[in-house]
N, CA, C and O atoms as a Tinker XYZ file with bonds, in Angstrom:
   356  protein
     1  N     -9.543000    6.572000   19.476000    73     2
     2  CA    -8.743000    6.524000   18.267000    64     1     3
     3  C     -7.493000    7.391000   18.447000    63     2     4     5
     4  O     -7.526000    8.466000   19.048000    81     3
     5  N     -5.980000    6.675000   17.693000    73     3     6
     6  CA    -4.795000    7.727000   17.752000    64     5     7
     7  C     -5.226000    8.637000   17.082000    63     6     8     9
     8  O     -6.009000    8.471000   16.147000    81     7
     9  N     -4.713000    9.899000   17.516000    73     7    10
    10  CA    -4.105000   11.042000   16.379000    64     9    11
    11  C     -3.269000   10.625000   15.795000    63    10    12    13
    12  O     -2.432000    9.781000   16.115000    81    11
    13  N     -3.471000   11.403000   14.498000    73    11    14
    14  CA    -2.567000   10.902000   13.131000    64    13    15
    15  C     -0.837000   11.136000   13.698000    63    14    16    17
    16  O     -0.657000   11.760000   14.743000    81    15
    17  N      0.052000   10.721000   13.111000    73    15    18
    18  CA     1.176000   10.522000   13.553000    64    17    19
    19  C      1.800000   11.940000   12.328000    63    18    20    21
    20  O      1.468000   11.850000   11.146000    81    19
    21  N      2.625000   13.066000   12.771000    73    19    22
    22  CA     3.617000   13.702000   12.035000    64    21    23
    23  C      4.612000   13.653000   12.740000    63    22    24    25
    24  O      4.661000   13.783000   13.963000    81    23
    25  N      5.712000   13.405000   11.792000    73    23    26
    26  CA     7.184000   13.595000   12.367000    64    25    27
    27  C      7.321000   15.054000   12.730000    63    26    28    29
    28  O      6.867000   15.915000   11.977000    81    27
    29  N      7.945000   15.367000   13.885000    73    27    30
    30  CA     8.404000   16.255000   14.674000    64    29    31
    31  C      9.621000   16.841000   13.812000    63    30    32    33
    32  O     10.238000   15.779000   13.727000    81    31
    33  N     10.361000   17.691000   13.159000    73    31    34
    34  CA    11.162000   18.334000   12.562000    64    33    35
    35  C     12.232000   18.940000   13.818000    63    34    36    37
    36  O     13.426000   19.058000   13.544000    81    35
    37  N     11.742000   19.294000   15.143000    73    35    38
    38  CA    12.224000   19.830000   16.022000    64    37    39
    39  C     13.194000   18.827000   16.508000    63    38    40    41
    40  O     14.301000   19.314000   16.739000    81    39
    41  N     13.083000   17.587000   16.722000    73    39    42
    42  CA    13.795000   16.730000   17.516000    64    41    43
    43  C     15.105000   15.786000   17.111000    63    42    44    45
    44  O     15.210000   15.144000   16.066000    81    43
    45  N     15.740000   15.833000   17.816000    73    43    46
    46  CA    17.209000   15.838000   17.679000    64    45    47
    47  C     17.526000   14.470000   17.888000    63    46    48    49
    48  O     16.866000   13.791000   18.674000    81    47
    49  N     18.684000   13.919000   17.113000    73    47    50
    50  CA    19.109000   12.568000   16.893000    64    49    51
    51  C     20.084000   12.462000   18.277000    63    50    52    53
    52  O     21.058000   13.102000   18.675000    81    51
    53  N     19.313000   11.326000   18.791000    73    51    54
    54  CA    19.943000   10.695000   20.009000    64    53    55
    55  C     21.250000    9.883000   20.358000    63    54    56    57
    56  O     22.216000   10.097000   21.090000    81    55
    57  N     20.794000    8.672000   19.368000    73    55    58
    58  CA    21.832000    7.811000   19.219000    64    57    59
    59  C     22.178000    6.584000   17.922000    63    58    60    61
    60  O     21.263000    5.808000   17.649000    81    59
    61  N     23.253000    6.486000   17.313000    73    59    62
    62  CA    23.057000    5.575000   16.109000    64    61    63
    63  C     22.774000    4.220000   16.302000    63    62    64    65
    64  O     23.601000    3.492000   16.851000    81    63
    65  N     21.847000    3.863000   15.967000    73    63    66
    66  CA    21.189000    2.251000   16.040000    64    65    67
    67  C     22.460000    1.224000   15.036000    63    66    68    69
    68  O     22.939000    1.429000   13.921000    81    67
    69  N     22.622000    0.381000   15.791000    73    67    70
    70  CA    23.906000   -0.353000   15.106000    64    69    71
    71  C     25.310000    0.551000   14.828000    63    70    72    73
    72  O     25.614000    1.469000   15.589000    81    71
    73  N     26.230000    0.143000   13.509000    73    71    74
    74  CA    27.191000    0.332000   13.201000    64    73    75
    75  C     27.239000    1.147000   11.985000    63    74    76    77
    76  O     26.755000    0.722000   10.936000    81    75
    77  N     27.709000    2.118000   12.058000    73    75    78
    78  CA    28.002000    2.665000   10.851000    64    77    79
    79  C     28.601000    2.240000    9.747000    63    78    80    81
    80  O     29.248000    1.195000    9.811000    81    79
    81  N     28.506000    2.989000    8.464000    73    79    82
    82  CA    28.581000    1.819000    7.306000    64    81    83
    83  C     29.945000    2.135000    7.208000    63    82    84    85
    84  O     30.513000    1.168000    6.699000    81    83
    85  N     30.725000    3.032000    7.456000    73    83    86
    86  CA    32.322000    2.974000    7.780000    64    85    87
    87  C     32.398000    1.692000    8.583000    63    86    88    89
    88  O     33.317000    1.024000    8.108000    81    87
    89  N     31.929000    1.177000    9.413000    73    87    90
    90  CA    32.635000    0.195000   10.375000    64    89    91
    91  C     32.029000   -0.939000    9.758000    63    90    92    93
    92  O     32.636000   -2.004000    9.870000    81    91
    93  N     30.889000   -0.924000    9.094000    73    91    94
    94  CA    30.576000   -2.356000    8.496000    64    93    95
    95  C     31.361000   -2.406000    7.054000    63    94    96    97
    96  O     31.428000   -3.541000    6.581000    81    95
    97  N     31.804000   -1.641000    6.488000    73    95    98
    98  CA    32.572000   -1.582000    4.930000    64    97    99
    99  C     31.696000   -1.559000    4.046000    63    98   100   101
   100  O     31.819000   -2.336000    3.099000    81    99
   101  N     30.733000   -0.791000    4.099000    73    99   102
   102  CA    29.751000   -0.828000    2.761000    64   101   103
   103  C     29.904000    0.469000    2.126000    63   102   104   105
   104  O     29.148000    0.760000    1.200000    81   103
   105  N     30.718000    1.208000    2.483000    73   103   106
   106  CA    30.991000    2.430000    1.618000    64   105   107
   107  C     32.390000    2.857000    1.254000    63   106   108   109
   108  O     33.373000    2.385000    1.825000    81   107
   109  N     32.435000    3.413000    0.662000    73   107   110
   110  CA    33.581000    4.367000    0.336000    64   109   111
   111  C     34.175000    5.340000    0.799000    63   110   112   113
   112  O     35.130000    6.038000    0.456000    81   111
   113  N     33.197000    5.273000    1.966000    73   111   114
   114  CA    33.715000    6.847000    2.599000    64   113   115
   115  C     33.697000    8.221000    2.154000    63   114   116   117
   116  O     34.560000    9.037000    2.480000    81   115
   117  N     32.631000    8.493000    1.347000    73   115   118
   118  CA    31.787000    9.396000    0.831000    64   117   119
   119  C     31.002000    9.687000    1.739000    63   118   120   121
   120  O     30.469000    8.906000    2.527000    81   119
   121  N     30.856000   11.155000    1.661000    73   119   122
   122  CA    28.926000   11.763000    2.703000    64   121   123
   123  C     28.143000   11.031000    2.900000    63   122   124   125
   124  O     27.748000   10.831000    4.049000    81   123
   125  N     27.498000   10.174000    1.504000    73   123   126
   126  CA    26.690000   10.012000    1.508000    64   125   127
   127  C     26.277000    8.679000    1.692000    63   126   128   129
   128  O     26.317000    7.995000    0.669000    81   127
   129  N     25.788000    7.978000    2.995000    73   127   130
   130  CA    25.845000    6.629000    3.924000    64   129   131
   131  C     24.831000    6.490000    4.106000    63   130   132   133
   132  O     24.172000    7.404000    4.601000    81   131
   133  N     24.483000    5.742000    3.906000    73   131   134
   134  CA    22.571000    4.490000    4.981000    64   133   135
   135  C     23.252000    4.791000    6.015000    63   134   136   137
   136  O     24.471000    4.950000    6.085000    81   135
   137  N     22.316000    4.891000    6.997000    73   135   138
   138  CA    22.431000    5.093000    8.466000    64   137   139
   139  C     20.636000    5.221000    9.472000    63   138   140   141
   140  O     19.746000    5.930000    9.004000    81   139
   141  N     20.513000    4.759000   10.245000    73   139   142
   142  CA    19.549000    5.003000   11.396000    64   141   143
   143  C     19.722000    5.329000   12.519000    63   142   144   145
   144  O     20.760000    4.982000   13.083000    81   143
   145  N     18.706000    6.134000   13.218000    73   143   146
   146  CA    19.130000    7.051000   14.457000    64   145   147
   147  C     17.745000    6.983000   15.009000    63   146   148   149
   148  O     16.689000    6.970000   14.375000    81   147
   149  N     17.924000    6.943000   16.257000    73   147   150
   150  CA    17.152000    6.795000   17.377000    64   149   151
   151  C     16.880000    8.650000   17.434000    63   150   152   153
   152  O     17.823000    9.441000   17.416000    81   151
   153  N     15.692000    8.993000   17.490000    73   151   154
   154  CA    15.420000   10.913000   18.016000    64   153   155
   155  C     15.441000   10.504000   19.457000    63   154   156   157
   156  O     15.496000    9.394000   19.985000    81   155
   157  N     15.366000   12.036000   20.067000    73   155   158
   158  CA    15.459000   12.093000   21.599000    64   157   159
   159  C     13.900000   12.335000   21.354000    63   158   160   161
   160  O     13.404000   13.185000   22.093000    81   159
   161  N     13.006000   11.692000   20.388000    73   159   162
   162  CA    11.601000   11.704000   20.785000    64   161   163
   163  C     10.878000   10.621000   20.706000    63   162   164   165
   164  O      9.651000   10.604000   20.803000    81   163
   165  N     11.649000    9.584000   20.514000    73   163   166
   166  CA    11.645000    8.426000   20.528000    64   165   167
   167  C     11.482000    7.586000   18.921000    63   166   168   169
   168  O     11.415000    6.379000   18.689000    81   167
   169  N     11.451000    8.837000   17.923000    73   167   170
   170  CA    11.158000    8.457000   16.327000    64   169   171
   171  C     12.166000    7.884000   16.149000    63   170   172   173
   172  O     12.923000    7.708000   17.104000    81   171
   173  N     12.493000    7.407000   14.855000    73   171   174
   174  CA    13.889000    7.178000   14.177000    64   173   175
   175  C     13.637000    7.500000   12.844000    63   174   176   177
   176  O     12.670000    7.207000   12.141000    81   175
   177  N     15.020000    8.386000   12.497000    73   175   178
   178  CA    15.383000    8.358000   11.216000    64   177   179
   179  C     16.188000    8.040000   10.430000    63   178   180   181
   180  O     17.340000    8.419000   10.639000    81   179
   181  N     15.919000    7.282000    9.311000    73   179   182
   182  CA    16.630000    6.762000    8.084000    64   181   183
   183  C     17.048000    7.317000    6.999000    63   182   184   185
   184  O     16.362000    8.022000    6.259000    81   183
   185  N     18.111000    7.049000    6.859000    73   183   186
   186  CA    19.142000    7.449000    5.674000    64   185   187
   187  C     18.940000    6.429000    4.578000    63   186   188   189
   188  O     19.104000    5.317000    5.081000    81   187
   189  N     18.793000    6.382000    3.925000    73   187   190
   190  CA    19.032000    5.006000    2.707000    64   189   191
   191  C     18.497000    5.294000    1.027000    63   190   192   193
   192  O     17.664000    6.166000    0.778000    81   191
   193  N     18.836000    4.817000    0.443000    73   191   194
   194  CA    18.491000    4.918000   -1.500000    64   193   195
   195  C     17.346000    5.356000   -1.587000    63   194   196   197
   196  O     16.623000    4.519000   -1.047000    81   195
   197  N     16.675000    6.296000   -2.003000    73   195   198
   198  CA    15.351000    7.131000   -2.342000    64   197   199
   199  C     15.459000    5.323000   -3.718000    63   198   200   201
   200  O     16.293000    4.909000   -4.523000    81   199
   201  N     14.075000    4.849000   -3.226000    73   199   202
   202  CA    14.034000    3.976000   -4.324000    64   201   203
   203  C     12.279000    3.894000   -4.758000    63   202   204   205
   204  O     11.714000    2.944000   -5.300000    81   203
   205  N     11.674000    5.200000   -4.327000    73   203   206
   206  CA    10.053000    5.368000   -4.262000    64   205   207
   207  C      9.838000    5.180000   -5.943000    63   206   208   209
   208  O      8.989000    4.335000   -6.229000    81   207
   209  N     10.363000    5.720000   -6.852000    73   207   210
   210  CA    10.013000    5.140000   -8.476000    64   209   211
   211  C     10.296000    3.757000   -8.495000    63   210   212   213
   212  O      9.483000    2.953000   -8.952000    81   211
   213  N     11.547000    3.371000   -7.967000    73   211   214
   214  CA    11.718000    2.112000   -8.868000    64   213   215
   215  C     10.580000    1.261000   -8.196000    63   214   216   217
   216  O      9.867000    0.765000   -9.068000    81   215
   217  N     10.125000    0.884000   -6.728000    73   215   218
   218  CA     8.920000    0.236000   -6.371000    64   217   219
   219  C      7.794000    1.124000   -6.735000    63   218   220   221
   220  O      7.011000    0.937000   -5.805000    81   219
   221  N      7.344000    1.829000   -7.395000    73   219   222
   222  CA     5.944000    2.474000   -7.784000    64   221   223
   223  C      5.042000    1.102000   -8.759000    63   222   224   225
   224  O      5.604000    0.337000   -9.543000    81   223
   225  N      4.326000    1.102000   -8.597000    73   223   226
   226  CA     3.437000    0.243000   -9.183000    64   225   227
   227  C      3.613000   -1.367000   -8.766000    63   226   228   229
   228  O      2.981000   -2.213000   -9.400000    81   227
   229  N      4.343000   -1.683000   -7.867000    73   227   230
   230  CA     5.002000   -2.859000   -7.333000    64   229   231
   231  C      4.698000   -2.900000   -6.381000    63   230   232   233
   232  O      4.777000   -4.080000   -6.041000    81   231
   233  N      4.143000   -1.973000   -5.141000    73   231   234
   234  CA     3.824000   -2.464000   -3.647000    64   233   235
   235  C      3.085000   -3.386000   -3.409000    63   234   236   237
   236  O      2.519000   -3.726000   -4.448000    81   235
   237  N      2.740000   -4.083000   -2.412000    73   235   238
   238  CA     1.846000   -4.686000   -1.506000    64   237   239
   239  C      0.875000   -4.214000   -1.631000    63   238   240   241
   240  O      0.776000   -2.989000   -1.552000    81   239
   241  N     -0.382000   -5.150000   -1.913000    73   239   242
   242  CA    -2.083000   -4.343000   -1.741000    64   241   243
   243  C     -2.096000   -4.231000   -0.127000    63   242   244   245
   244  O     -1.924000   -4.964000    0.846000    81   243
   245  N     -2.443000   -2.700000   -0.456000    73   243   246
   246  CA    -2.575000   -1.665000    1.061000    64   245   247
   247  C     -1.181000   -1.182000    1.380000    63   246   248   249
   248  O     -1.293000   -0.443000    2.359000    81   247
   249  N     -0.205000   -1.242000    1.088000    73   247   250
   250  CA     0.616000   -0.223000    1.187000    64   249   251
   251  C      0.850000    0.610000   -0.026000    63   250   252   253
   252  O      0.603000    0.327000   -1.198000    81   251
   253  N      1.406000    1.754000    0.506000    73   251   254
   254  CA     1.004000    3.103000   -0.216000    64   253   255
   255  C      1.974000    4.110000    0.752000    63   254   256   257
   256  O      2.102000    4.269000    1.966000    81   255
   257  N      2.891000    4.992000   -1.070000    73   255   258
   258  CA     3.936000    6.344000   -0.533000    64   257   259
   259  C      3.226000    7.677000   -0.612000    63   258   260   261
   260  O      3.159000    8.341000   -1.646000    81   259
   261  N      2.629000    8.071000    0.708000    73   259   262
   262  CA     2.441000    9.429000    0.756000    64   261   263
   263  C      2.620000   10.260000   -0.178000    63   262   264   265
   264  O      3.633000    9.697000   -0.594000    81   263
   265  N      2.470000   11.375000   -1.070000    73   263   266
   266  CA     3.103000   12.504000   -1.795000    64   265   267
   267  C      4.251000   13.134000   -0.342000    63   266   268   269
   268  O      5.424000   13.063000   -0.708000    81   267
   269  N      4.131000   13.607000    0.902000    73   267   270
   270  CA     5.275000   13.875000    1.240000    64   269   271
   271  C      5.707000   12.886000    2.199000    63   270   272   273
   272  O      5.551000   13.031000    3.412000    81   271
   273  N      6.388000   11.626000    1.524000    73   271   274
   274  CA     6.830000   10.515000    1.655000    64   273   275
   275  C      7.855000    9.337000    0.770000    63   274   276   277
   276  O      7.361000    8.869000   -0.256000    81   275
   277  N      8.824000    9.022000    1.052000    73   275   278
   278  CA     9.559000    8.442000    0.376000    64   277   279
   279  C     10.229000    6.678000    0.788000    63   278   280   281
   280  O     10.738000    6.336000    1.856000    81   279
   281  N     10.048000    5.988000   -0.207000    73   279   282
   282  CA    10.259000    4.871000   -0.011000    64   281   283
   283  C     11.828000    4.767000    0.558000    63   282   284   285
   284  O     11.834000    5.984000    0.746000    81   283
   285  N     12.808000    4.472000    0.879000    73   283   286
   286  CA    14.365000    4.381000    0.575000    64   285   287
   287  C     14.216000    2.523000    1.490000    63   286   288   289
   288  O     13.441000    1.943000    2.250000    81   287
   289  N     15.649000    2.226000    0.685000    73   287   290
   290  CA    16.118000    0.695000    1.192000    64   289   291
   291  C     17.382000    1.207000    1.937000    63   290   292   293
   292  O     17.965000    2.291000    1.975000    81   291
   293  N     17.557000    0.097000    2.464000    73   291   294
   294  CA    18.580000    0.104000    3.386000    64   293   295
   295  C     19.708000   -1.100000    3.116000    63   294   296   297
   296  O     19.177000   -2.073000    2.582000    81   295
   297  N     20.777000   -1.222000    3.299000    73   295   298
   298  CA    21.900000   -2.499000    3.185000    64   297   299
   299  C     21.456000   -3.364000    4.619000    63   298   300   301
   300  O     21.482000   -3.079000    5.816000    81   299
   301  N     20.944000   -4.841000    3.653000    73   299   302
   302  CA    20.766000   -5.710000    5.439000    64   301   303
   303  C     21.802000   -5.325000    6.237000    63   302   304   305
   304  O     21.409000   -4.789000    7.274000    81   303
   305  N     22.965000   -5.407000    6.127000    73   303   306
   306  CA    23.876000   -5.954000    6.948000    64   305   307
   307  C     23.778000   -4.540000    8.075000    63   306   308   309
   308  O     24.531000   -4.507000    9.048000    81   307
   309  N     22.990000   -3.657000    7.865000    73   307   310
   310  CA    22.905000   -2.126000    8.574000    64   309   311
   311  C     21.952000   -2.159000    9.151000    63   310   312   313
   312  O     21.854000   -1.630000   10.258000    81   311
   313  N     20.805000   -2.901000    8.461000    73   311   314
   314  CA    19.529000   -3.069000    9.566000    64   313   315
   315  C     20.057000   -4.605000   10.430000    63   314   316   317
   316  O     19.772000   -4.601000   11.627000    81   315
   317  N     20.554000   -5.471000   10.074000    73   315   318
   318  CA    21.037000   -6.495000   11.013000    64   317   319
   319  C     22.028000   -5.891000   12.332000    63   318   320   321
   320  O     21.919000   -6.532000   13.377000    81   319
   321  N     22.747000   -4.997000   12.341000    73   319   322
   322  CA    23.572000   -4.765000   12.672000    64   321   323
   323  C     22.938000   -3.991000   14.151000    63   322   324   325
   324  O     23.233000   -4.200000   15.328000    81   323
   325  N     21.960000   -3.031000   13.537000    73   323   326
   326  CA    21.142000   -2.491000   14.361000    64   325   327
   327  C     19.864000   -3.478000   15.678000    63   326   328   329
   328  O     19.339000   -3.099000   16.725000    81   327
   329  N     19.818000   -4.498000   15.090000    73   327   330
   330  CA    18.955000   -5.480000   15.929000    64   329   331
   331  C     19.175000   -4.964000   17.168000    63   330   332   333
   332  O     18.393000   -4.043000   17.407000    81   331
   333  N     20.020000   -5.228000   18.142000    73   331   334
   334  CA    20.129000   -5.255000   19.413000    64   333   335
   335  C     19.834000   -3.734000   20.090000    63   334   336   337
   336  O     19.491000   -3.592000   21.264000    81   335
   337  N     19.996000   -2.822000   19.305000    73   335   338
   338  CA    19.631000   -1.502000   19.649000    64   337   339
   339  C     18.119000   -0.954000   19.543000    63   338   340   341
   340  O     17.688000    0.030000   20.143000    81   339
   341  N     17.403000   -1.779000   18.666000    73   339   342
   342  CA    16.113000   -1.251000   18.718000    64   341   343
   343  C     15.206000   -1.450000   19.745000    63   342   344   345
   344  O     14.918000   -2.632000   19.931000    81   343
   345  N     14.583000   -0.499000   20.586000    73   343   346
   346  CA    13.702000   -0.948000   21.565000    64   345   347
   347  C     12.646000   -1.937000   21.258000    63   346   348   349
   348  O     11.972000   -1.758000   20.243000    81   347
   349  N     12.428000   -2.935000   22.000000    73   347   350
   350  CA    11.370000   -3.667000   22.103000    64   349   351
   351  C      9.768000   -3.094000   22.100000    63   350   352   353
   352  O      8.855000   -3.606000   21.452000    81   351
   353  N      9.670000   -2.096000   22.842000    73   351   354
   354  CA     8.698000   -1.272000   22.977000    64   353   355
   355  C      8.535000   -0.055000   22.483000    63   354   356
   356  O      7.513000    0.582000   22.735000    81   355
């Protein structure tokens, strides 16, 4: 059996998966951007809309948000964009 999976806090963002939302035009050019990043530990982390209330009582039977866990969405055109960068494996 795996050991349970915790994100590593230590590990450092590698490289941005796709295009930034400056280069796709979905922002304003404010701080505050959706974005995904490849860690140099092979995790990735996501930027996107904390939207864990508005889906509360709406998930999928068997999925389920941790207490230290948060739902967020992302703009397709940012996860499309990213396709070709995500490892296969």
């Amino acid at each position: 059996m795996n050991a349970r999976w915790e994100a590593d806090h230590s590990a450092s963002f590698r490289r941005r998966l796709g295009k930034s939302a400056s280069e796709l035009e979905i922002t304003d050019n404010n701080p505050s951007c959706p974005d995904m990043w490849e860690l140099d530990n092979g995790d990735f982390a996501i930027i996107g809309r904390d939207a864990t209330e508005a889906y509360d009582g709406r998930l999928p039977p068997g999925v389920s948000v941790g207490m230290d866990e948060r739902l967020v969405v992302l703009p397709r055109l940012l996860v499309v964009s990213a396709k070709e960068d995500i490892p296969g494996e």
